[in-house]
C-alpha positions as CSV (number, residue, x, y, z in Angstrom):
1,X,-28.6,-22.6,15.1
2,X,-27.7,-19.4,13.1
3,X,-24.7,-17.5,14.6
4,X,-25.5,-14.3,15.7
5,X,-23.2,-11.9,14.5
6,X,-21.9,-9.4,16.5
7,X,-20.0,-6.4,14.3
8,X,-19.1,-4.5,17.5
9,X,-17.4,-6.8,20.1
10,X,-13.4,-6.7,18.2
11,X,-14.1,-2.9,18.4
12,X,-14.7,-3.4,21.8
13,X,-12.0,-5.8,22.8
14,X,-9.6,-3.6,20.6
15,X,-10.6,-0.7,22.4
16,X,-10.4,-1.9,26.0
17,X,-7.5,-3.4,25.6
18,X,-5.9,-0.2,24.1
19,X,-7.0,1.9,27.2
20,X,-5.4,-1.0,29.6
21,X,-2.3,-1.0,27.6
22,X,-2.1,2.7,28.0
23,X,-2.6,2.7,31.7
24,X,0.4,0.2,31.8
25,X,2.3,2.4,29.8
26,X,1.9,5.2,32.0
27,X,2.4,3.7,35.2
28,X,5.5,2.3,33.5
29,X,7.2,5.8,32.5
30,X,5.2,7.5,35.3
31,X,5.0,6.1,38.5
32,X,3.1,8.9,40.3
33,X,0.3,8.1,38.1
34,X,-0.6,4.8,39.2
35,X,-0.3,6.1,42.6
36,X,-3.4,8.6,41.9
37,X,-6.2,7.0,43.4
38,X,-8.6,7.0,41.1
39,X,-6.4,4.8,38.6
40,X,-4.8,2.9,41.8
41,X,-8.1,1.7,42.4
42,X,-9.0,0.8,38.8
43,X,-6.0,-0.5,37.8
44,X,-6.5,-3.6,40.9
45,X,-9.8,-4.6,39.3
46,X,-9.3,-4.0,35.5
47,X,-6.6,-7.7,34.0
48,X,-4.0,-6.9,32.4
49,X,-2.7,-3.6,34.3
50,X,-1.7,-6.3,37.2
51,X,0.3,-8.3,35.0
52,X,1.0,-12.3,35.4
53,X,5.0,-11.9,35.9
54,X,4.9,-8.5,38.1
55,X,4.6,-4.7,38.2
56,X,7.9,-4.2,37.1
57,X,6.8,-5.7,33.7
58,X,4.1,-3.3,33.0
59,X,6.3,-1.0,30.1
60,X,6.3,-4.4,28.5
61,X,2.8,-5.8,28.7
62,X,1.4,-2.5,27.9
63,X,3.5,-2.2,24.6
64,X,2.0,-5.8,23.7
65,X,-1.8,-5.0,24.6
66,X,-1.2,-1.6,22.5
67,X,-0.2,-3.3,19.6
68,X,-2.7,-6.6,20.1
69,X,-5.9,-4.2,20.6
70,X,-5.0,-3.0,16.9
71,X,-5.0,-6.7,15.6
72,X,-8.2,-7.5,17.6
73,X,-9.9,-4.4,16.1
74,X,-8.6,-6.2,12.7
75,X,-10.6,-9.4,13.7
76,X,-6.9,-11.0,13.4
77,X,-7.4,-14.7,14.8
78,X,-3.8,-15.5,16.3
79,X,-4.4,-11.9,18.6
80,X,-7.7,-13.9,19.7
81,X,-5.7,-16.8,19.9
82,X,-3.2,-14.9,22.4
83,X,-6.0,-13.7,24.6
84,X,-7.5,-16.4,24.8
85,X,-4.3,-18.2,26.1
86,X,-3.3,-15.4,28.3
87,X,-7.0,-14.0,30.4
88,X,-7.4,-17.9,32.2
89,X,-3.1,-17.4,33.3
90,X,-4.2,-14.0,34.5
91,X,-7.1,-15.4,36.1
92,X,-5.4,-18.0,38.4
93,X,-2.2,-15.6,39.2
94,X,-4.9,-13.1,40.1
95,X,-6.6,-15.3,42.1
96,X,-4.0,-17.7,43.4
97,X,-0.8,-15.2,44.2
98,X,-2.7,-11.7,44.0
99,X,-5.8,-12.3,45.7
100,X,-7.4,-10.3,43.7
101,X,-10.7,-12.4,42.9
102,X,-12.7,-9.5,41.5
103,X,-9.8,-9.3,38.5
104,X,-10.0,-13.2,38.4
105,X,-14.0,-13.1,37.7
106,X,-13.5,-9.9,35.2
107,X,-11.1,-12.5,33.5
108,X,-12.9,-14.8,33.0
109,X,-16.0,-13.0,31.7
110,X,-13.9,-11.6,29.7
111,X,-12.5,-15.1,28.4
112,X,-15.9,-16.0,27.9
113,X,-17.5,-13.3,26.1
114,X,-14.0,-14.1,23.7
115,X,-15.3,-17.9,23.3
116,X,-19.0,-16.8,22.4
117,X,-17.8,-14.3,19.8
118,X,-15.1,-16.5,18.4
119,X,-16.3,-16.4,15.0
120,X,-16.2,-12.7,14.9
121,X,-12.5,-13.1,14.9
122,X,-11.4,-14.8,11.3
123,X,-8.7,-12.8,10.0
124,X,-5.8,-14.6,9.0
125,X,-1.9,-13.4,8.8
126,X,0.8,-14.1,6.1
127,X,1.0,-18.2,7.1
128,X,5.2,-17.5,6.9
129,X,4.8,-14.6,10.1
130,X,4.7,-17.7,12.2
131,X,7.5,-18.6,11.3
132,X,9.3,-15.4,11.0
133,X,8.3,-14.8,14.6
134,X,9.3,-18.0,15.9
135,X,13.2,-17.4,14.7
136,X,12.6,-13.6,15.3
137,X,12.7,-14.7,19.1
138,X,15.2,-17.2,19.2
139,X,17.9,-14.8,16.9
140,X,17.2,-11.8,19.0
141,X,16.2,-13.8,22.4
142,X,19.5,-15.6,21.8
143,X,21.6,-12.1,21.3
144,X,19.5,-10.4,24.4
145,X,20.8,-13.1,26.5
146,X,24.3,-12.6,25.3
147,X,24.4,-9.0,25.8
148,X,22.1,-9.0,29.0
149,X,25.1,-11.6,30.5
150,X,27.8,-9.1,29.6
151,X,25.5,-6.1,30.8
152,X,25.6,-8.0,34.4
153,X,29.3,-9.1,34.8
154,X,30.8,-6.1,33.4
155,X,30.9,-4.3,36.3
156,X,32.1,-7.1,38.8
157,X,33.3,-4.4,41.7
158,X,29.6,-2.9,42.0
159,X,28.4,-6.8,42.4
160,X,27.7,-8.1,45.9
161,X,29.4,-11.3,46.6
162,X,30.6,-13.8,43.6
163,X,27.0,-14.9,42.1
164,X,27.5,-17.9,40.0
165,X,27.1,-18.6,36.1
166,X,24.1,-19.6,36.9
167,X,23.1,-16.8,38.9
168,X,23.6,-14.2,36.7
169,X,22.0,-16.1,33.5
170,X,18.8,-16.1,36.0
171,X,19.5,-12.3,36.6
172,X,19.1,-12.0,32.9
173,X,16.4,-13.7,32.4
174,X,14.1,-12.4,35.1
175,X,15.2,-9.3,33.8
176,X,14.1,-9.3,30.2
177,X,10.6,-9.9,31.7
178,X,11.0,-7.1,34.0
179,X,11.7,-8.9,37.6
180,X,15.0,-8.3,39.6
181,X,17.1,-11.2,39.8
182,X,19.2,-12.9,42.4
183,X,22.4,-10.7,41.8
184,X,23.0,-7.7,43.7
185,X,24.9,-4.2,43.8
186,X,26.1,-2.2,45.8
187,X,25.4,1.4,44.0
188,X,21.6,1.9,43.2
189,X,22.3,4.0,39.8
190,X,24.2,0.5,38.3
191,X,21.3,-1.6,39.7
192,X,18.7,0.5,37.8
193,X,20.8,0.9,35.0
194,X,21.4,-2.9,35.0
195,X,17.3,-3.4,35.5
196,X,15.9,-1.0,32.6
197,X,19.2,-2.3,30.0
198,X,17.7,-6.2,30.4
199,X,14.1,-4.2,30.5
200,X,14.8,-2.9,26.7
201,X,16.2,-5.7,25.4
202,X,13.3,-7.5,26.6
203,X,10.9,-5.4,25.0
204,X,12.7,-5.2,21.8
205,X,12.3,-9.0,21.4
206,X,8.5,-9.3,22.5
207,X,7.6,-6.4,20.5
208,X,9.6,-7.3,17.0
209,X,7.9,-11.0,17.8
210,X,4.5,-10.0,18.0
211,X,4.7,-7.3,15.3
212,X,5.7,-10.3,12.8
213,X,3.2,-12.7,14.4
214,X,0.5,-10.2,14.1
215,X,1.2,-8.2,10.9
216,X,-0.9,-8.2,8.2
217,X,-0.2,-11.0,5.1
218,X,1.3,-9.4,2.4
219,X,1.0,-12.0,-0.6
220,X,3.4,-11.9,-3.8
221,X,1.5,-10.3,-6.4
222,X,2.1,-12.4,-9.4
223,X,-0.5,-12.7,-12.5
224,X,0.2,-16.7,-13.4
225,X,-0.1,-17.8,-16.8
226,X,-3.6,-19.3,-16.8
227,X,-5.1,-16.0,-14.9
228,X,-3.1,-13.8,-18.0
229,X,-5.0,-16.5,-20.4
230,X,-8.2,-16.1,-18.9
231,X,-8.2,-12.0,-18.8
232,X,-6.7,-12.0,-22.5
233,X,-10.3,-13.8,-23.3
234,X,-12.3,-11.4,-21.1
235,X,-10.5,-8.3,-22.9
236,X,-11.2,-9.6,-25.9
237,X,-14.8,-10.1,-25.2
238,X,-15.5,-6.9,-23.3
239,X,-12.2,-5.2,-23.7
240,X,-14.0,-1.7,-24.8
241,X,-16.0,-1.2,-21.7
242,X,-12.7,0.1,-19.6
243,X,-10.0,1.9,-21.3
244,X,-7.7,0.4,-18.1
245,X,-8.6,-2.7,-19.1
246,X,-5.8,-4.1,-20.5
247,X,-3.5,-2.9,-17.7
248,X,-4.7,-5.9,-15.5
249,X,-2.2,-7.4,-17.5
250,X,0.3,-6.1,-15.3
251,X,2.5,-9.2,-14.1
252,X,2.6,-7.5,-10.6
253,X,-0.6,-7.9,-9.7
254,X,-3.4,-10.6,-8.6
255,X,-6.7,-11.0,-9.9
256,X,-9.9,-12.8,-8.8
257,X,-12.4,-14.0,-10.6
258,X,-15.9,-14.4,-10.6
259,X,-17.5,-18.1,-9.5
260,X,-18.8,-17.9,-13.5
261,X,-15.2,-16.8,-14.5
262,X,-17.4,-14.2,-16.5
263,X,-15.3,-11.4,-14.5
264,X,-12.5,-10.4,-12.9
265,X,-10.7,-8.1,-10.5
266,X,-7.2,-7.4,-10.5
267,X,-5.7,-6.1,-7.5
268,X,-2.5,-5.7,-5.2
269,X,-2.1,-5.7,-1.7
270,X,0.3,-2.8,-0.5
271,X,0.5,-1.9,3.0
272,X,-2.6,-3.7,4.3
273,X,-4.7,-2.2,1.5
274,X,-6.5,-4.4,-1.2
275,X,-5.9,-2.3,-4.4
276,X,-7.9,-2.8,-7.2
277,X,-7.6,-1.0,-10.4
278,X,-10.0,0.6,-12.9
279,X,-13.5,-1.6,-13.3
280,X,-14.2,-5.1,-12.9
281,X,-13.2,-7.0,-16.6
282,X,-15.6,-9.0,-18.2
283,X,-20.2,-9.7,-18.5
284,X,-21.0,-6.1,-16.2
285,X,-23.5,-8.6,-15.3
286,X,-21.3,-10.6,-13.3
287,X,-19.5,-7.7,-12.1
288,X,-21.1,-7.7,-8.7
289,X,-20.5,-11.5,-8.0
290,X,-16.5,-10.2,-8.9
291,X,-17.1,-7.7,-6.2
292,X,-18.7,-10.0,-3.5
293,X,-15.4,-12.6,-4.0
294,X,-13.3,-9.1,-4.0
295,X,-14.6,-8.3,-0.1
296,X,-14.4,-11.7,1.1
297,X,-11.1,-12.1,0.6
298,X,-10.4,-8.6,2.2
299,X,-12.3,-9.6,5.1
300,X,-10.3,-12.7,5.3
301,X,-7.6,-11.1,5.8
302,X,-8.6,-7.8,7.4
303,X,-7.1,-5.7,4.1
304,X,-9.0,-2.7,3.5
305,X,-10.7,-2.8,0.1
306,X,-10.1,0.2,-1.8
307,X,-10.8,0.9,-6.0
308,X,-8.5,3.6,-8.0
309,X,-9.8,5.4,-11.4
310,X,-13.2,3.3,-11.4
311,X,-15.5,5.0,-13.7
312,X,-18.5,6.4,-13.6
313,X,-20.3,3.2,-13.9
314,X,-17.6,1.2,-12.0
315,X,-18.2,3.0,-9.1
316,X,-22.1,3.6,-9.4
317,X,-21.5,-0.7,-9.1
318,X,-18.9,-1.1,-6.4
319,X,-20.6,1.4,-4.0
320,X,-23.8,-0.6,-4.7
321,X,-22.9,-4.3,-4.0
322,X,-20.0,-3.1,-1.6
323,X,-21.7,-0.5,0.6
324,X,-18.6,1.9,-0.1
325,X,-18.7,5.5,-1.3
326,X,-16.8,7.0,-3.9
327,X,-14.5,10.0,-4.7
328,X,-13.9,11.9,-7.7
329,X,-10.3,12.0,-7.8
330,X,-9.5,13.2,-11.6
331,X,-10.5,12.9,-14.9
332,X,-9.0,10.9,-18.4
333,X,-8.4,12.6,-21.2
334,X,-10.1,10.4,-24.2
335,X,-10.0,11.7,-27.9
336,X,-12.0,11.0,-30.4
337,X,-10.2,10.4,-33.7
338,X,-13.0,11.2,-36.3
339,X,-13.4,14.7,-34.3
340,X,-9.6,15.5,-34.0
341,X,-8.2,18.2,-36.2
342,X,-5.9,21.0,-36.1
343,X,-7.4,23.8,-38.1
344,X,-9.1,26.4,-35.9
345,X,-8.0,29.1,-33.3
346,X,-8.4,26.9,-30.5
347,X,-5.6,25.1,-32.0
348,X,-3.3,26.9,-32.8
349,X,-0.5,26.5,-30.0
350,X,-0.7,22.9,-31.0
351,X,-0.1,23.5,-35.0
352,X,2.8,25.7,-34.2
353,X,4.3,23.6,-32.2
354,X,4.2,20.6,-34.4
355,X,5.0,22.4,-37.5
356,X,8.0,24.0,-35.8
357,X,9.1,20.2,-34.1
358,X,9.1,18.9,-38.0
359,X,10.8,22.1,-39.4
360,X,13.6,20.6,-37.2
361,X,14.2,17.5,-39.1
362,X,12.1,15.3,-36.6
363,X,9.9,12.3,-38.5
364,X,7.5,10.1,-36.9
365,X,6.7,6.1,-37.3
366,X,2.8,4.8,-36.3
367,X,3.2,0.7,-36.0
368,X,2.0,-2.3,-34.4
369,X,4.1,-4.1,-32.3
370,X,4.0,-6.8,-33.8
371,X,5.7,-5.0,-36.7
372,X,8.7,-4.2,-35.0
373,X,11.8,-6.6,-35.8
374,X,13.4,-7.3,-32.4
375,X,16.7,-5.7,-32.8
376,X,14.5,-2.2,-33.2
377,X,12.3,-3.3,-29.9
378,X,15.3,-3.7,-27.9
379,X,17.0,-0.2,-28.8
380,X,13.7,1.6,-28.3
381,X,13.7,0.0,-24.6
382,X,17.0,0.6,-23.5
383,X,16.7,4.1,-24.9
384,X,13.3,4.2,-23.1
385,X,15.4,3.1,-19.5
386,X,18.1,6.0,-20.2
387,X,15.4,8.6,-20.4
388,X,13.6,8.1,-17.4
389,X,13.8,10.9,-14.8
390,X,13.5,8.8,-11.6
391,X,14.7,6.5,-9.8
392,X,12.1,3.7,-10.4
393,X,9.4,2.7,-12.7
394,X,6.3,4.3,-11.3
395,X,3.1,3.2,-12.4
396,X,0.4,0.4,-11.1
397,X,-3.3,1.2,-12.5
398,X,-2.5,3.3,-15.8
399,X,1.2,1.3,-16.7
400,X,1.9,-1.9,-18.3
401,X,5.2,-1.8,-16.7
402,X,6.6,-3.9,-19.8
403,X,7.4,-3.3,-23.9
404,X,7.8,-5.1,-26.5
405,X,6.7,-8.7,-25.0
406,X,5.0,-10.8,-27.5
407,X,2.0,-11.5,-26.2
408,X,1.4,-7.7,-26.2
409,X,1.5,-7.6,-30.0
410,X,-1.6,-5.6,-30.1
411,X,0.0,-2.4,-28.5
412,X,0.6,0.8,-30.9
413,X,4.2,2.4,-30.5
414,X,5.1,5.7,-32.0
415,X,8.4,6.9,-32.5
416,X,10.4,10.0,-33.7
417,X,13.5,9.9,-34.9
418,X,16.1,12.5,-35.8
419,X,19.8,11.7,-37.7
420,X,18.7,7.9,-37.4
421,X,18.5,7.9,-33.4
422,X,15.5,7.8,-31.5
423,X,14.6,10.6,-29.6
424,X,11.4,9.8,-28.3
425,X,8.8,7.0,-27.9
426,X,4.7,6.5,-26.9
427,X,3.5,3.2,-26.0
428,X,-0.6,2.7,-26.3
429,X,-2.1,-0.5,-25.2
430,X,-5.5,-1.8,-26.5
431,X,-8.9,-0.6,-25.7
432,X,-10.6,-3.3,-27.2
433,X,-11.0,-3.5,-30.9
434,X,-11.2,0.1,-31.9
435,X,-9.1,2.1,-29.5
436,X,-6.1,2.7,-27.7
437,X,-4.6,4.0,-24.1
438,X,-1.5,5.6,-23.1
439,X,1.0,3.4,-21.7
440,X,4.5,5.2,-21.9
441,X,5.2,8.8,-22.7
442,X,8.9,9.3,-22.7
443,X,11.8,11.4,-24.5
444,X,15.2,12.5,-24.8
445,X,16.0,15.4,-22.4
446,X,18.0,17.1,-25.3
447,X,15.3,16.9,-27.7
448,X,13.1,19.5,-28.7
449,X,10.1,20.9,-27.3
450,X,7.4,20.3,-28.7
451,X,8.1,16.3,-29.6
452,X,5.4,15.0,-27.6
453,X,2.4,17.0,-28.8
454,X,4.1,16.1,-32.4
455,X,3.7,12.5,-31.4
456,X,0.0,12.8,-30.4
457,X,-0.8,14.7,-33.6
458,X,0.6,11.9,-35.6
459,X,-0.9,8.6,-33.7
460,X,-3.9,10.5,-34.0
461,X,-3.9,11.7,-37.9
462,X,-2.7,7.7,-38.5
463,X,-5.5,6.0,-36.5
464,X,-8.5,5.6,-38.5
465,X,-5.8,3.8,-41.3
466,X,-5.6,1.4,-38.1
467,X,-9.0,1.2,-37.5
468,X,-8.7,3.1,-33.9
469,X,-11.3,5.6,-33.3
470,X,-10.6,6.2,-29.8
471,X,-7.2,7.5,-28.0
472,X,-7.1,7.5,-24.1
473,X,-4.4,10.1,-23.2
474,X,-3.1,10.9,-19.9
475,X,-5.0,10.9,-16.4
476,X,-5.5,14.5,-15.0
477,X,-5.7,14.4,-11.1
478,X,-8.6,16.7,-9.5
479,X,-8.9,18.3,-13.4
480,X,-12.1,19.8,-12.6
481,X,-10.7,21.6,-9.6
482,X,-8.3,23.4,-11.5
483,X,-10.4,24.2,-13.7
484,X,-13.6,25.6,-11.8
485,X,-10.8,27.2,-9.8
486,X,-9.7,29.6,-12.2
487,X,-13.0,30.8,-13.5
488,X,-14.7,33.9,-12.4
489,X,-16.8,34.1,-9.5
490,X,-14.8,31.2,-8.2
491,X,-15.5,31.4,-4.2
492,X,-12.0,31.6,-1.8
493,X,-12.4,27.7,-0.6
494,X,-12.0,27.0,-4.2
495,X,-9.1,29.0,-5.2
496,X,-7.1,27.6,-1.9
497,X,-8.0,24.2,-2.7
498,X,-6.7,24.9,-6.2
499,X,-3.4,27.1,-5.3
500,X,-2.7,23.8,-3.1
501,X,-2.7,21.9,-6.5
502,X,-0.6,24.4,-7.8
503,X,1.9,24.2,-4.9
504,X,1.7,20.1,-5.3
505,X,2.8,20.5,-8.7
506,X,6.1,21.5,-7.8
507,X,6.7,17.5,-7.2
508,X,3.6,15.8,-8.8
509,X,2.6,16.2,-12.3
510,X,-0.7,17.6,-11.7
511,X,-1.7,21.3,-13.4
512,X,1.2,19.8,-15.9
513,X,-1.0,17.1,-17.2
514,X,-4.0,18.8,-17.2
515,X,-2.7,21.7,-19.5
516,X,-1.1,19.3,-22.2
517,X,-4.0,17.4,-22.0
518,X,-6.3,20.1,-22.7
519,X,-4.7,21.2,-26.0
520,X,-6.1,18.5,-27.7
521,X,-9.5,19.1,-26.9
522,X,-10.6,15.7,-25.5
523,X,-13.7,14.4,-24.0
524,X,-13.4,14.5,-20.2
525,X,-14.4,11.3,-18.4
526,X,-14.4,11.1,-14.2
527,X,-12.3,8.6,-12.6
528,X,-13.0,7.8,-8.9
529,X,-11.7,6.2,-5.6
530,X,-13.7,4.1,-3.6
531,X,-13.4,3.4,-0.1
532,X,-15.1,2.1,2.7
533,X,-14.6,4.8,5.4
534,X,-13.9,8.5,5.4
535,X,-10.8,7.5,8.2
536,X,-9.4,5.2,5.4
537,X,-9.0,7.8,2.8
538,X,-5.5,8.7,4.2
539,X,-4.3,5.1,4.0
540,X,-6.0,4.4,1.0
541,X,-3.5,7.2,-0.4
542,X,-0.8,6.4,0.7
543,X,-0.7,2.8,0.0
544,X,-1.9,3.9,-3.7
545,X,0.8,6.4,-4.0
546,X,3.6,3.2,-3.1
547,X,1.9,1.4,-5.8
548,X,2.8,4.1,-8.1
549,X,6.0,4.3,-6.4
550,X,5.5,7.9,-6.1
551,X,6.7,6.9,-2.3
552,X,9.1,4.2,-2.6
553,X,10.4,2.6,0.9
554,X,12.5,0.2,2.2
555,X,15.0,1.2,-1.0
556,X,18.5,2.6,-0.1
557,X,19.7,5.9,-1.1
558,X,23.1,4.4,-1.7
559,X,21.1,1.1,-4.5
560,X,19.4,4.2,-6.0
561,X,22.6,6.2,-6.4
562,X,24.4,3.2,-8.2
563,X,21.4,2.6,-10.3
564,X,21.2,6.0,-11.1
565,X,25.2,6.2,-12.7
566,X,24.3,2.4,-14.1
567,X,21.2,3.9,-16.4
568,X,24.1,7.5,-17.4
569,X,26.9,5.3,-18.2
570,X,24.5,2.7,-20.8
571,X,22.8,6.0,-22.0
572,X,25.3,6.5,-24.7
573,X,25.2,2.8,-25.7
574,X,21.8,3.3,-26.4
């Protein structure tokens, strides 16, 4: 018999349980609240806000349904698992010690309503949080026993009587669960302050515990050999169709394939967010069996799928097969070479500049990788390294994140050079037979300005000898905002939305890109985000922004520091 499915009963158990953890929270740090009758009388029937240890527990068991309800919502199996396990304890302590039968029967409906919808509830964690958790609680239930003992005995004159070893270990552990022990005092003030010190440590270790139990997986992103093989052939097949393409090549990502293997989908997984990157690679007409593989894993695993710089068709295919929407979110500059030139008003700024950069004694080289002896590879990266601003390589769905390897033989790499040193260096990955992509665009903070719009010139006036007729330049976020925003007759929610850009710029290259973009009068092509829910979109951001490691955490100020005076001191070796 066909399972029916139910879409809406983890939103409901989430839910529920949320609004019982909440209660328990309140009566916790607000004990006049659970007096109010209203909730008094609620809180008897509803499980969970009459907890299986006792009352005195209810700061802890609230904290733990708070933080299950969000992994129920998730459809994460081990938070069924843990419900399942706890509602039939609940039930009998209800029934048994509480006499409460009315919270025993809502129990077990409950519990039952759980085992019908089982399957609605698949969602599977990072297979090593198990084990995490397991030595999560015996390290810090270990050290909470420890300090809990000394918390007891160190005030021996406030203690009634000479309580045993034994005694004041039971103390402590009836007290991590919220329940006064066996030992007494003689001032109230110590007694409480005893009670709510075991009470935290307590809570520390079940929250940590189930936190690591119920987190979501977050895999190793690592592109193995054979999926690097296998996307080389799709490139080279339908390598033109995406100018991002070839940054699926990125060795810190995943990828899926289609069950044909016709297409593919690279992706990363940052922050509970599946990541993909530019369109599916490979037949478009296996793009949306890509797709369908793409959202079961995410529902596996409760990820949210999200897609950065799609295209136009990319995303007209992705909101079909998926049921997402998309955003614009910017547009990428692409030149085309046979149009290209410098004669005219309109570029003017640009032929000064270059004309000036070359007065100065600057000369450029156009070559293949490949071309490059290995010596010359690595000075161009370590001078590469000492140029760059911050404190890590940023860059996930428009970066290669890597030069000179030789299986990237294909790339184009333009350099200038002044007095025989480098001074600055492009890097342009393939775009299938007959173009090229921006990769790297970096330079020496001494050189002159002007350098980088003398490098475009050049790999543009030295592509058709290549047989390149395309040149993808940099990506312009919101591009058309700015620009409709400083037109005439542009309304006042325009202009705001653009001064914001304009006050974002400050930190993020965004008018920036668009103006240097725009000198070399390219063809502007939409790139979009898709998501599957408007309440995502802040996520989804965020989680894209630490993939470009615009927002880097869990990296110390002091390891950035010392890598910082690392990169200055090898600077002049370079």
């Amino acid at each position: 018999m066909k399972q029916i499915s139910r879409p809406w009963v983890p939103a409901a158990a989430g839910y529920a349980t949320l609004v019982i953890g909440l209660v328990d929270i309140f009566k916790a740090v607000a004990p006049g609240f659970g007096r109010w009758r209203p909730v008094a009388t609620w809180a008897d029937v509803v499980p969970g806000i009459v907890t299986t240890v006792a009352r005195a527990s209810s700061l802890v068991v609230g904290i733990l349904l708070v933080m299950i309800a969000h992994a129920l919502r998730r459809r994460k199996v081990r938070a069924w698992r843990a419900v399942v396990v706890l509602l039939p304890v609940s039930a009998t302590v209800a029934f048994i010690h509480q006499r409460h039968p009315a919270t025993a029967v809502i129990s077990l409906v409950i519990l039952a309503a759980l085992l019908v919808n089982r399957r609605e509830f698949y969602a599977l964690s990072d297979p090593r949080s198990r084990w995490r958790a397991l030595w999560n609680v015996l390290a810090l239930g270990t050290l909470s026993l420890g300090l809990g003992y000394l918390i007891v005995s160190m005030r021996p004159r406030f203690i009634v009587g000479d309580p045993s070893v034994l005694d004041r270990l039971e103390h402590v552990v009836l007290g991590l669960v919220g329940i006064e022990g066996p030992v007494t005092f003689t001032v109230d003030r110590v007694s409480d302050l005893v009670y709510f010190s075991l009470l935290a440590l307590g809570t520390v270790t079940a929250v940590t515990t189930v936190y690591m139990a119920l987190r979501p997986a977050r895999p190793i992103a690592e592109l193995t050999d054979e999926d690097e093989k296998r996307l080389r052939e799709l490139l080279d097949r339908h390598g033109e169709r995406d100018s991002l393409g070839y940054f699926a090549l990125r060795r810190d990502k995943s990828v899926l394939f289609s069950p044909s293997g016709k297409a593919a989908i690279a992706y990363r997984v940052v922050s509970g967010v599946m990541l993909a990157s530019g369109d599916p690679i490979g037949d478009r007409e296996a793009w949306p069996a890509a797709i369908k593989v793409f959202m079961t894993e995410a529902r596996r695993h409760a990820w949210v799928p999200a897609v950065i710089g799609c295209s136009e068709t990319g995303g007209e295919v992705w909101t079909r097969e998926a049921g997402m929407s998309a955003l614009e979110i910017g547009d990428e500059a692409v030149v085309e070479v046979a149009d290209f030139t410098l004669e005219g008003r309109a570029m003017r700024n640009v032929r000064q500049m270059t004309n000036r950069t070359e007065r100065a004694g600057y000369t450029c080289l156009v070559r293949r990788v490949s071309d490059l002896p290995d010596e010359e590879k690595e000075r161009i990266r370590a001078a590469s390294v000492s140029w760059r601003g911050a404190e890590t390589e940023r860059g996930f769905s428009m970066a290669l994140g890597r030069f000179g390897d030789p299986a990237d033989a294909g790339c184009v790499v333009v350099t200038a050079h002044k007095e025989g040193e480098v001074r600055a260096v492009l890097h342009f990955v393939p775009w299938g037979p007959r173009g090229v992509s921006l990769d790297l665009m970096r330079r020496d903070r001494d050189a002159d300005p002007g350098l980088n719009e003398l490098l475009i010139v050049k790999t543009l006036q030295a592509a058709p000898a290549m047989g390149i007729t395309q040149v993808s330049l940099n990506f312009a976020m919101f591009r058309a905002a700015l620009a409709r925003g400083e037109r005439l007759g542009a309304g006042p929610v325009l202009r705001a939305w653009r001064g914001l850009l304009v006050f974002l710029s400050h930190w993020f290259q965004i008018e920036s890109l668009y103006r240097f973009n725009a000198k070399f009068r390219p063809i502007w092509e939409p790139r979009f985000v898709v998501y599957p829910n408007a309440r995502d979109l802040p996520r989804i951001g965020v989680s894209a922004l630490q993939a470009e490691a615009f927002i880097t955490l869990g990296q110390p100020l002091l390891k950035r520091r010392v890598a910082r005076l690392v990169r200055n001191e090898a600077a002049p070796l370079a």
